[in-house]
VOGU-3710 file (C-alpha; in Angstrom, 3 decimals, decimal comma):
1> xxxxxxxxxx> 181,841/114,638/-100,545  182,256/111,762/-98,246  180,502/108,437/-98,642  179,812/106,224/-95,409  180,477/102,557/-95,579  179,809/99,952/-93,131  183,156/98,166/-93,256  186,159/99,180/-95,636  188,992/97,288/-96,388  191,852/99,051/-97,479
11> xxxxxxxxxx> 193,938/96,561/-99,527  193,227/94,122/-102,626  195,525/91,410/-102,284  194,659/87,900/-100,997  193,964/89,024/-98,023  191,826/92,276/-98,244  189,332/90,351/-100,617  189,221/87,734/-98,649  188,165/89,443/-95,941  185,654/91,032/-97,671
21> xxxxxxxxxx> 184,190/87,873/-99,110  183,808/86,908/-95,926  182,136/89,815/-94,349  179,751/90,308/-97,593  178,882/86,704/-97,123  178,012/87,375/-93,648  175,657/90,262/-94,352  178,006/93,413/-94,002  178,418/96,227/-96,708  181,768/96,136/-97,614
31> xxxxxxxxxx> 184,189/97,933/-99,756  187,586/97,473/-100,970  190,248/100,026/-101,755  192,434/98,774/-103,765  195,811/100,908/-105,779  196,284/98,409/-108,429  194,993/94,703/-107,583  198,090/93,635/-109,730  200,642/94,724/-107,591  199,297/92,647/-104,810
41> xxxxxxxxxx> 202,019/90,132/-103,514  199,583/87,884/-104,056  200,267/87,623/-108,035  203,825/87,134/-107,556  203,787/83,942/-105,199  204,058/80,600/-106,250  200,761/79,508/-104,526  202,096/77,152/-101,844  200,444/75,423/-98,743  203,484/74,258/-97,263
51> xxxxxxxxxx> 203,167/74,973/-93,630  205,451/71,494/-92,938  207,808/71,794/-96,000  208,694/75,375/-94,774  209,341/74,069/-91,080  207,555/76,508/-89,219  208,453/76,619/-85,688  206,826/79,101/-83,841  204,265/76,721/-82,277  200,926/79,691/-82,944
61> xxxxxxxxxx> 202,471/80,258/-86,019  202,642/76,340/-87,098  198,681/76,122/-85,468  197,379/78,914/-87,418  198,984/77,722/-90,407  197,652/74,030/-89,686  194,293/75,526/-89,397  194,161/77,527/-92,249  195,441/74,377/-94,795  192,707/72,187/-93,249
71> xxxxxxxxxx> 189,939/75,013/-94,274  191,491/75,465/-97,433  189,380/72,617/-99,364  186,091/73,823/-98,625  186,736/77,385/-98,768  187,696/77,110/-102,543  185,110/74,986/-103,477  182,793/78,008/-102,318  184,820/80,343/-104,526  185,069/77,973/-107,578
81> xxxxxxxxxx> 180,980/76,980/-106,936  180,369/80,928/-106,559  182,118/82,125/-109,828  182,966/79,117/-112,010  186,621/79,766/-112,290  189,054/77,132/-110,953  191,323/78,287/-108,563  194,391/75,443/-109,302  193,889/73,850/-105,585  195,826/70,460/-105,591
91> xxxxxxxxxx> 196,770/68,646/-102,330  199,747/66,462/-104,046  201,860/66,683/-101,399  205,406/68,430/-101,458  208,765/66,689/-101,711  211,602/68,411/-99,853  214,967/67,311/-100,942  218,198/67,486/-99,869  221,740/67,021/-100,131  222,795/65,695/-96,804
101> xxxxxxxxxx> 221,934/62,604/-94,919  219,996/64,296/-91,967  220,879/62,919/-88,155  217,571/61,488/-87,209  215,274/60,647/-90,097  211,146/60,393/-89,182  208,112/58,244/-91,107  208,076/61,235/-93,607  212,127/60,520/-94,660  212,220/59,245/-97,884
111> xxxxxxxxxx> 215,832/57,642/-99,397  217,111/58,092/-102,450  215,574/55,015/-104,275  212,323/55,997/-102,663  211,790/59,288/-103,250  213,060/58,360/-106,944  209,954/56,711/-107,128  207,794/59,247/-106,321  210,103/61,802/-108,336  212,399/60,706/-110,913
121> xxxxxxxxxx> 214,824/63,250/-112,932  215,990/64,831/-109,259  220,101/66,095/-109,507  222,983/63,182/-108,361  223,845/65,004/-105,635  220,247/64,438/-103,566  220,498/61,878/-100,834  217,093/61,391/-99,934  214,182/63,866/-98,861  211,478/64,798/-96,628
131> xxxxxxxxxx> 207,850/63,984/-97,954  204,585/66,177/-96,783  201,740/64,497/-97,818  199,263/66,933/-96,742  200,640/70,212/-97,914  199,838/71,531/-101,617  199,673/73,867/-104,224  197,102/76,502/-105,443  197,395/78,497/-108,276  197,810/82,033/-107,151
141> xxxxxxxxxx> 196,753/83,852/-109,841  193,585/81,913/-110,580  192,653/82,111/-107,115  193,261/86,313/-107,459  190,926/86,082/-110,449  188,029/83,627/-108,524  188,405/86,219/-105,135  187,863/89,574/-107,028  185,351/87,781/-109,300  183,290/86,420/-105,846
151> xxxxxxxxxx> 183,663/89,901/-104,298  182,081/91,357/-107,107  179,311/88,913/-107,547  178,559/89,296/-103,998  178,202/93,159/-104,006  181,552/94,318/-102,725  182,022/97,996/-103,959  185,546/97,487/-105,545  187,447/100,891/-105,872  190,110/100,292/-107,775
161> xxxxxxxxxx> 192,682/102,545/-109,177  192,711/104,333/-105,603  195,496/105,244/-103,425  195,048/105,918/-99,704  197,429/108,568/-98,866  196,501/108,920/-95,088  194,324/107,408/-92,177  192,543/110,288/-89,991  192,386/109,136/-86,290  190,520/111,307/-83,540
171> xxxxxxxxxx> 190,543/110,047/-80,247  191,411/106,467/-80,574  188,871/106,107/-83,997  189,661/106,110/-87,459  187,326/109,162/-88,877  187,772/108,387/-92,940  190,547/107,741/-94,752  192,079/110,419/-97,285  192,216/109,009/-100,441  193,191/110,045/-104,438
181> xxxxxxxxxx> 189,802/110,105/-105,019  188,481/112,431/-101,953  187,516/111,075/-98,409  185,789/108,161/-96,838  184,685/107,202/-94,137  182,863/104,103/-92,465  182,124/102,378/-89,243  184,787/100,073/-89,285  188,413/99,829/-91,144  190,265/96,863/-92,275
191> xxxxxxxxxx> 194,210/97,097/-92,920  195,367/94,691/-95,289  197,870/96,457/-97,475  200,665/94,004/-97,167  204,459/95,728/-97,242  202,512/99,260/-97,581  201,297/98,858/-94,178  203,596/101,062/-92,825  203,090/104,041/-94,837  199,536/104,246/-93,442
201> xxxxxxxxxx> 200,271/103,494/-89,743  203,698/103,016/-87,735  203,662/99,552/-87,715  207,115/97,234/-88,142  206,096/95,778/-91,806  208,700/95,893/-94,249  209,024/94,981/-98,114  211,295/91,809/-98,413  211,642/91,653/-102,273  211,067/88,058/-104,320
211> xxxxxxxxxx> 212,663/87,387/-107,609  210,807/84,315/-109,881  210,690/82,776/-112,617  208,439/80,371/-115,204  209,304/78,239/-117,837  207,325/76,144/-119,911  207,584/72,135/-119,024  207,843/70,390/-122,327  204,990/67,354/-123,130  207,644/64,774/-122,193
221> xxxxxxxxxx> 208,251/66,611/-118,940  208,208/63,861/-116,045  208,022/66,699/-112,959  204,738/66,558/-111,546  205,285/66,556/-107,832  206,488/70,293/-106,219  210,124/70,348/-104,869  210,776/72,161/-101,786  214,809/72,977/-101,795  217,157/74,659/-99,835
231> xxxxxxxxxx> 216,947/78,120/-100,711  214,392/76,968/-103,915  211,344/75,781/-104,956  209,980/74,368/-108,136  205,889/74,252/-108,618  204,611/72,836/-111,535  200,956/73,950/-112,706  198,434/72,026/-114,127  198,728/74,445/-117,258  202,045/73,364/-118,152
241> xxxxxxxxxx> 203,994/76,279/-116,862  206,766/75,458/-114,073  207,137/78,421/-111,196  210,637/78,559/-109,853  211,171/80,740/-106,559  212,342/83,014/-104,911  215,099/85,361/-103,529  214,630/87,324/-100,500  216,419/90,535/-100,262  216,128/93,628/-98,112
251> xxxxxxxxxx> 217,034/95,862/-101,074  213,571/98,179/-100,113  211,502/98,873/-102,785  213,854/98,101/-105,665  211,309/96,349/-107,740  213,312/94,942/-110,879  214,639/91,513/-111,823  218,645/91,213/-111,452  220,742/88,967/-113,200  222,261/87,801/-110,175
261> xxxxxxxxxx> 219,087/86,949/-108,770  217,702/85,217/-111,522  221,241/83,347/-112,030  220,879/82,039/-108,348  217,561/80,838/-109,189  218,642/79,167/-112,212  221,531/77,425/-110,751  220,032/76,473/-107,683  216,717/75,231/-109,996  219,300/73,094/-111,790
271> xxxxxxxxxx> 221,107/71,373/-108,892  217,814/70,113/-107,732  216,386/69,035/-111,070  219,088/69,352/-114,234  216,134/68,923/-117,270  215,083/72,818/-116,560  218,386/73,718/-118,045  217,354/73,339/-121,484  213,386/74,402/-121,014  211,830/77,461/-122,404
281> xxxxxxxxxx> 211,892/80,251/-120,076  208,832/82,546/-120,310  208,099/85,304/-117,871  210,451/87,088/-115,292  208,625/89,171/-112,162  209,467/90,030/-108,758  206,796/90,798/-105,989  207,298/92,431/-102,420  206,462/90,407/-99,282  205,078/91,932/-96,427
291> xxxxxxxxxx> 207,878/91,062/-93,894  207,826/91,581/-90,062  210,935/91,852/-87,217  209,823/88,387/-85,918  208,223/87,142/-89,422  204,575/86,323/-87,922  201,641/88,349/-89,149  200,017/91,481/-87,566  196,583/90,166/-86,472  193,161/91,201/-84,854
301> xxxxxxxxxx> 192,809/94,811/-83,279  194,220/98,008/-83,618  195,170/100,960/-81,259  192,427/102,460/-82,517  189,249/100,520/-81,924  187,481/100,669/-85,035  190,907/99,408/-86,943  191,043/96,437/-87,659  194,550/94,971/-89,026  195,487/91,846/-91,125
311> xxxxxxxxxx> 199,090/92,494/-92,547  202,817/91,168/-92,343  201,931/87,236/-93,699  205,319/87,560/-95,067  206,075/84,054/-97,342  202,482/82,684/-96,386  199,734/85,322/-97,397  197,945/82,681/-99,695  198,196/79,814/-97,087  196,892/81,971/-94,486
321> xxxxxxxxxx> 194,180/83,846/-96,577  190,834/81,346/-95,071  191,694/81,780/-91,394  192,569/85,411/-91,727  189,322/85,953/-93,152  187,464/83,701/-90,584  189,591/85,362/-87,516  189,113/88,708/-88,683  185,314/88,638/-89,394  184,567/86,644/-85,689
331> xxxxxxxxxx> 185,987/89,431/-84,184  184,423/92,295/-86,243  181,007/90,988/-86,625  180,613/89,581/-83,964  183,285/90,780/-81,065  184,917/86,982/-80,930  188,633/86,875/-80,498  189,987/83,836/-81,649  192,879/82,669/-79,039  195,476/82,349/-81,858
341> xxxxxxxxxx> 195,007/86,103/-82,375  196,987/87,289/-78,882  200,033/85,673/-80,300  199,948/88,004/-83,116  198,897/91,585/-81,808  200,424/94,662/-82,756  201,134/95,036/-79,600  203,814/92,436/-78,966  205,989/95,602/-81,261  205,133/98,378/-78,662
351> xxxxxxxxxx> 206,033/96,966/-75,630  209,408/98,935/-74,369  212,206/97,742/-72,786  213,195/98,978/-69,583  215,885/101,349/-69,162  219,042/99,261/-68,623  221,785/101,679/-66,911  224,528/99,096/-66,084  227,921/99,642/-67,908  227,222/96,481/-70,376
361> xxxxxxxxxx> 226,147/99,128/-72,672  229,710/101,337/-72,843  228,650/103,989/-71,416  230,184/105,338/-68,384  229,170/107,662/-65,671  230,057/109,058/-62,634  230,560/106,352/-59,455  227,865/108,392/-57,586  224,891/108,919/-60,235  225,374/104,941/-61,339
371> xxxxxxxxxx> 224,923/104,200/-57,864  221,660/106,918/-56,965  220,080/104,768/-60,704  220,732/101,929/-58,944  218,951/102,765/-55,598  215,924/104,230/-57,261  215,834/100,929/-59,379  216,184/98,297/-56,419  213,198/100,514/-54,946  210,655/101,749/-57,597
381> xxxxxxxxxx> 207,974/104,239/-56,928  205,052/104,251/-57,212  204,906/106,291/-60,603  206,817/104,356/-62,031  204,574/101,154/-61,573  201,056/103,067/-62,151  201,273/105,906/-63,823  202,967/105,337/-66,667  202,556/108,033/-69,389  201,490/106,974/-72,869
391> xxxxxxxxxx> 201,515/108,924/-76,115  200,063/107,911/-79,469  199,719/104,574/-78,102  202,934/103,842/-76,846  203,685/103,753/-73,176  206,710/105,307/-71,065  208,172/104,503/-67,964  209,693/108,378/-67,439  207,429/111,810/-67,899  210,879/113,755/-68,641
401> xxxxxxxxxx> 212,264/114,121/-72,034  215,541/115,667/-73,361  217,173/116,684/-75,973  220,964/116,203/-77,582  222,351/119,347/-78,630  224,888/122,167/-76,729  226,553/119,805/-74,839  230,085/119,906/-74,339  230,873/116,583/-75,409  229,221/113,696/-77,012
411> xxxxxxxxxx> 230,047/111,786/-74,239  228,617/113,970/-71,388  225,301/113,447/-73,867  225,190/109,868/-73,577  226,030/109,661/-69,622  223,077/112,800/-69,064  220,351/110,740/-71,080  221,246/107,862/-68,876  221,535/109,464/-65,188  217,992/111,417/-66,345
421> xxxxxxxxxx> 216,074/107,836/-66,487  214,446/109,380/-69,912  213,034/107,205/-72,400  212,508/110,015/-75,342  214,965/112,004/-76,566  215,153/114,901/-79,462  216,660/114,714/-82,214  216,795/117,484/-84,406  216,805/116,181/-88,113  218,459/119,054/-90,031
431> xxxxxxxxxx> 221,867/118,907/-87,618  222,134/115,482/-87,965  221,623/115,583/-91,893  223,850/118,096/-92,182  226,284/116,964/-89,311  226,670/120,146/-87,173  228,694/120,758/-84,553  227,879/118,535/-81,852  225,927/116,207/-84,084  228,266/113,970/-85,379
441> xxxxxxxxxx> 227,815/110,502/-84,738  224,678/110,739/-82,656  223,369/107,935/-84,703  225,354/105,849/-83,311  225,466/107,822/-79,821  222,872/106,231/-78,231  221,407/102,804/-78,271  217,974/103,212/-79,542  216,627/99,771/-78,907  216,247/101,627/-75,194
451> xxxxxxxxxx> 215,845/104,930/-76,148  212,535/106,321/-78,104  213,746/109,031/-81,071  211,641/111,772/-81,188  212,640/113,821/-84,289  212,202/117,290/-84,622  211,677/119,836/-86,959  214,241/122,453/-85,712  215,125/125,013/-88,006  212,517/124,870/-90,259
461> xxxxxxxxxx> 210,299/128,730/-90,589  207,615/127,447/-93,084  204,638/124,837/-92,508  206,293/123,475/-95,970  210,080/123,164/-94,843  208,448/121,185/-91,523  206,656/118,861/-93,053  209,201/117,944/-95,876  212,154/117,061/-92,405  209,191/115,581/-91,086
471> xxxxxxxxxx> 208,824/113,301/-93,030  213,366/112,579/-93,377  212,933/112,216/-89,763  210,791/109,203/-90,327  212,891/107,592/-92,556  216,033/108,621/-90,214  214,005/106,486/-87,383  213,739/103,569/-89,616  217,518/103,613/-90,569  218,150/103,285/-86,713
481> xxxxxxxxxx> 215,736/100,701/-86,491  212,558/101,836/-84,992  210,326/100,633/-88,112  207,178/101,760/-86,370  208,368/105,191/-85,032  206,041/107,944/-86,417  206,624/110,312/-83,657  207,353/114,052/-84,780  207,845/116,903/-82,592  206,791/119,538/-84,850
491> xxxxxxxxxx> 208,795/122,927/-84,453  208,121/126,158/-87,077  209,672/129,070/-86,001  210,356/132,038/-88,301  211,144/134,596/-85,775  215,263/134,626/-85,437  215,213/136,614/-82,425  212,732/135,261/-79,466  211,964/131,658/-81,483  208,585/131,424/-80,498
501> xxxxxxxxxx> 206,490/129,196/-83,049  204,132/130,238/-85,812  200,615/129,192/-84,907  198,955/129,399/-88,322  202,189/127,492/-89,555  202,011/125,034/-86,708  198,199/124,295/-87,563  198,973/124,487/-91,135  201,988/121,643/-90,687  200,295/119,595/-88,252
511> xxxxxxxxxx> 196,611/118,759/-89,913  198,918/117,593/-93,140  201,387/115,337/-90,994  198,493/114,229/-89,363  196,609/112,894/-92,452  199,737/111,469/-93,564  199,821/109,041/-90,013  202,244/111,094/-87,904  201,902/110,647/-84,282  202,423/114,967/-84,051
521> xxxxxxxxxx> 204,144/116,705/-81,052  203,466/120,395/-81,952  205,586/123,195/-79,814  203,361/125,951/-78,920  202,793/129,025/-77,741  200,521/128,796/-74,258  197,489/129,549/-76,113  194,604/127,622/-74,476  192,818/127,636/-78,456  195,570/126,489/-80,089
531> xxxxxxxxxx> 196,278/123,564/-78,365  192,054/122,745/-78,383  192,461/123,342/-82,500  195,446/120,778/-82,420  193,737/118,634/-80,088  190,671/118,323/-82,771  192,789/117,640/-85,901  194,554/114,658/-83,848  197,925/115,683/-82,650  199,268/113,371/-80,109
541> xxxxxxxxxx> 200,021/115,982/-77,332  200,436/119,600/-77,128  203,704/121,252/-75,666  203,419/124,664/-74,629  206,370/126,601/-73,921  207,046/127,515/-70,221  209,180/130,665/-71,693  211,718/131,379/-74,320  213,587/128,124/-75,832  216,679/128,269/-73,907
551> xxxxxxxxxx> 216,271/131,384/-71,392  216,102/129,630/-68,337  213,143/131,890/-66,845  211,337/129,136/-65,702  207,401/128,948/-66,113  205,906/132,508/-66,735  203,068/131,700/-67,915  201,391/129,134/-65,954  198,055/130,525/-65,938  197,323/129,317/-69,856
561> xxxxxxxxxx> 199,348/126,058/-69,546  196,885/125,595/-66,409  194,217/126,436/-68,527  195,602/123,990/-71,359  196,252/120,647/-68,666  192,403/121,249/-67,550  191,125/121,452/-71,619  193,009/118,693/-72,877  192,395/115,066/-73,556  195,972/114,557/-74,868
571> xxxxxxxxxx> 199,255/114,846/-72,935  200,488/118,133/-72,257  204,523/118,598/-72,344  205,792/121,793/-71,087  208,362/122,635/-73,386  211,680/125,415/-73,152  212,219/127,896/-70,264  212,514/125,603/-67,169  216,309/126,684/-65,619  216,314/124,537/-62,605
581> xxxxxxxxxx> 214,899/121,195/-61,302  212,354/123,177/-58,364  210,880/124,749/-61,692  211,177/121,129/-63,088  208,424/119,948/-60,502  206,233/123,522/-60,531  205,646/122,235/-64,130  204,205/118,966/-63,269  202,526/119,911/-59,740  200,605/122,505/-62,282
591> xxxxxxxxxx> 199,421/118,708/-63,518  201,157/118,358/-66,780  201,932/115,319/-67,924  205,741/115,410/-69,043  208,516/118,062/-69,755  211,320/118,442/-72,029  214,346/119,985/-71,389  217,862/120,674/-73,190  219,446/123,612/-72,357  219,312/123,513/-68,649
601> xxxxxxxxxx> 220,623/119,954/-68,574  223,335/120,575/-71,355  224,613/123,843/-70,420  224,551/123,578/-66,763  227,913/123,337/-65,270  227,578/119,512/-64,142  225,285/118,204/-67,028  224,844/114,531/-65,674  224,338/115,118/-62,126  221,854/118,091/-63,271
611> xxxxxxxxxx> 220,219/115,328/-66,151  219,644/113,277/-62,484  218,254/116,257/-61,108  215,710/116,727/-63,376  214,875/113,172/-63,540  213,941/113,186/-59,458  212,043/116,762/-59,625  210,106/115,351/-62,536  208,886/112,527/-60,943  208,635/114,370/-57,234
621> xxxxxxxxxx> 206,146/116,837/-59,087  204,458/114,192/-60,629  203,859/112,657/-57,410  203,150/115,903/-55,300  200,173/116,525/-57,927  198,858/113,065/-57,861  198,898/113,252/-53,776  196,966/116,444/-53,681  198,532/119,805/-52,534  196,580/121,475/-48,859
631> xxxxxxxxxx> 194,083/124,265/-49,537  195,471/127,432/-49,340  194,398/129,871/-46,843  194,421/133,465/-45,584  195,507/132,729/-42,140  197,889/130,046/-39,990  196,732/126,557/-39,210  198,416/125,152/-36,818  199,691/121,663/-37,069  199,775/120,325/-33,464
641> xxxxxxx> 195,481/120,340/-32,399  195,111/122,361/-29,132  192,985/120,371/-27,492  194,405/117,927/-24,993  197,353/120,011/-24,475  198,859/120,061/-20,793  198,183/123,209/-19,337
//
């Protein structure tokens, strides 16, 4: 049975419960969902505020950081005054020190004699450092502890124990989210599972892995200030334990302690202060931080507009945890976008590059084609600047796809992609697993920081086998680098002999790869019902076949797909059959909204100047339906009027 919340927050690290402290103490009805609260990030930090220690750069970044320290006073005096536990806050200051004389020192520089004052015991080989009053400490875990305890006082429904396995979206909403425990729903979602992120929803967050370490600081111990090194930090609590951090490694989910990484930290933790060498250690961990391809946080709204998303805080999740919450509940409760927040929109990671055909990029084509790309880019149409087709949230300069297999060569692949001006191409996930002929090396074929993979399920004659290459083709995307690509064109096709696609094995396939956040391409049959059904589970287009894959008979059905492109709210792709590029634009003057083709680009006799081919009919068709065709009627009309005619 579902149960309707107001606002849900999926996610129980510093973040998630902050937000929902925030909302709960603005009136909403919140809930968090929450796998384990102890695998949050947030116990593994080391609790710093060190916006100017960590020399942040990126001038929103710095500003939101700035903002967030300067709240952080008052906003943990309302936690501590709320549930009586202390949360370890402590504005000492952090001393950064270092081994080299920098060129131009500032007020903070501090020499060696100096910052021996402030500091003694520091290693021989430290020249002087850099002192920032104003940054500070707070003890992580403690503040963990006072959050969850506030959220609970307050009346946040904590579900803990609960895994979300997927996020249902119909239509540009989140419907409920699918969880271990059965379904939810509510008005409106919060994101804020940290390096998880992008198991839910195709966004670029990644887990960057953090070894540390404590010891215990004997009675005599004279390090009280925190020491900010190069490549280490030392943070010494109030309780007596010392924190010493942290490695970062792209290593993926490997959660265990190494002994080279806790070596480093030792070593490194000695050079700065030698007395650690001979102090008790006590308790190894390692955490995962949520890390991002420009290392700023994922802020404010969502493709979908109930989705809210506060994620990727990378080595400052605890710093940025009050003006998260304040940012994030403006804009929900009240519609307010805080200014910071456009600098740190999902949608700085969806923007695509345009297609870049020059020979910079190896590839080499015919003297002719490179000079027709370079026409039609000197002069672009008007398609190309207005109607741009977008699909699961992303947005494409080209409406024609293709696809990478039967070609002669590798080569002639990569100079066809590039004369057809496509932005998508299909790749099918089983070949290129199992290297088939004509598959090897596509990987590296063609560079996909221009190019959008779409991976397909080819081969597959069960719902089961599709949704299990489905979900390799995800990972295969990441390997190439597209983090966020969730795009799967889903094929199951048991029947050897015509290969037209199972529709109760289609349906089956897609409504699970939906659930589990897959932006689904199903190929179809032209069945007007079918593509409604996939339509209402969430699929990101439909693509009804124009006839057999591969045949070349062109559209023979073009009464359904008709019927399909007038039904549908998603893109329509007509997909297999077309055989030449006047078929090409038949498709889209019937009004649908892209094609993909292979075997008529790959097989023809001249594959790149037919790739071009296709590319021009594509968009001519696109254009002739957008301009309007004449009526048709029974008799002549004649073109020249009659009247005022010499006679």
């Amino acid at each position: 049975m579902k149960a309707t919340k107001d606002i849900l927050v999926i996610g129980g690290g510093v973040i998630g419960l902050a937000i929902a402290v925030e909302l709960k103490l603005r009136g909403a009805s919140v809930t968090v969902v929450s796998r384990d609260f102890a695998q949050a990030a947030s116990h593994a930090a080391a609790g710093m505020l060190a916006p100017m220690a960590e020399k942040i750069s990126n001038p929103p970044m710095l500003d939101l950081c700035l903002k967030s320290r300067w709240l952080y006073p008052e906003w943990v005096r309302k936690l501590e005054d709320l549930t009586g536990i202390t949360t370890g806050y402590l504005p000492s200051g952090i001393v950064a020190p270092v081994f080299n004389l920098p060129q131009s020192p500032s007020d903070l520089w501090l020499n060696r004699a100096t910052l021996e004052m402030y500091q003694p015991g520091l290693g021989t080989a430290i020249v002087g450092g850099w002192w920032y009053p104003e940054d500070g400490q707070v003890d992580n875990r403690c503040l963990m502890r006072s959050l969850l305890q506030a959220a609970e006082i307050l009346g946040v429904e904590i579900k803990e124990g609960v895994a979300v396995k997927a996020i249902e979206q119909r239509q540009g909403r989140v419907t409920s989210i699918f969880t271990s425990e059965g379904e939810l729903e509510a008005e409106k979602y919060v994101l804020a599972t940290g390096s998880w992120a992008s198991q839910l929803l195709p966004i670029p967050v990644r887990p960057v892995k953090g070894q540390m370490l404590s010891l215990r600081m004997p009675t005599e111990a004279n390090l009280h200030r925190v020491l900010f090194g190069e490549g280490i930090y030392l943070v010494p609590r109030r309780d007596g334990r010392l924190i010493i951090g942290a490695t970062v490694e792209e290593v993926g989910w490997n959660p265990h302690n190494t002994p080279q990484g806790i070596q480093n930290l030792l070593n490194n933790a000695i050079k700065l202060f030698p007395a650690v060498a001979n102090w008790q250690i006590e308790e190894f961990w390692s955490g995962f931080r949520p890390g991002t391809p420009d290392e700023l946080p994922i802020l404010g709204r969502s493709p979908c507009e109930n989705l809210f998303l506060a994620t990727g805080h990378y080595r400052n999740g605890i710093l940025l945890a009050p003006v998260t919450a304040s940012v994030i509940a403006n804009l929900i409760l009240e519609g307010k976008s805080d200014p910071l927040l456009s600098h740190f929109s999902c949608e700085r990671f969806l923007a695509q590059p345009q297609p870049n055909f020059n020979s910079s990029n190896g590839y080499k084509m015919p003297l002719e084609i490179q000079t027709t790309v370079s026409q039609q880019l000197s002069t672009p149409t008007t398609i190309n600047q207005t109607n741009q087709l977008t699909i699961a949230g992303r947005t494409f300069n080209s409406r024609l796809m293709t696809g990478t297999g039967k070609y002669p060569t590798i080569e002639t692949m990569q100079q066809s992609v590039i004369a057809s001006g496509c932005e998508i191409v299909t790749v099918a996930v089983r070949r290129v697993q199992t290297k088939a002929p004509g598959h090897e090396g596509l990987a590296e074929a063609l560079d996909w920081n221009k190019i959008w993979m779409l991976p397909n399920t080819a081969g597959c004659q069960t719902a089961e086998e599709a949704i299990r290459v489905a979900r390799l083709g995800r990972e295969m995307a990441k390997l190439l680098g597209q983090e966020d690509n969730n795009f799967v064109k889903l094929e199951v096709i048991p029947d050897a002999k015509y290969l037209l696609p199972d529709p109760i094995g289609t349906l089956e396939a897609a409504e699970q790869l939906v659930k589990e956040g897959f932006a689904v391409l199903p190929y179809i049959n032209a069945d007007p019902l079918l593509a409604k059904r996939l339509e209402e589970i969430g699929c990101a287009t439909v693509m009804p076949l124009g006839s057999p894959i591969g045949s070349g008979q062109g559209i023979k059905n073009a009464a359904n797909i008709a019927i399909i492109i007038e039904e549908a709210k998603i893109p329509v792709v007509v997909d297999a059959g077309i055989g030449t590029p006047s078929e090409a634009a038949y498709a889209m003057e019937l009004g649908a909204d892209a094609l993909l083709i292979n075997s008529a680009i790959a097989m023809a006799q001249d594959p790149v100047a037919m790739a071009r081919a296709m590319g021009l009919a594509t968009e001519a068709g696109r254009l002739a339906y957008l301009s309007g065709r004449i009526p048709i009627k029974q008799y002549a009309a004649a073109s020249s009027p009659l009247t005022g005619t010499i006679k």
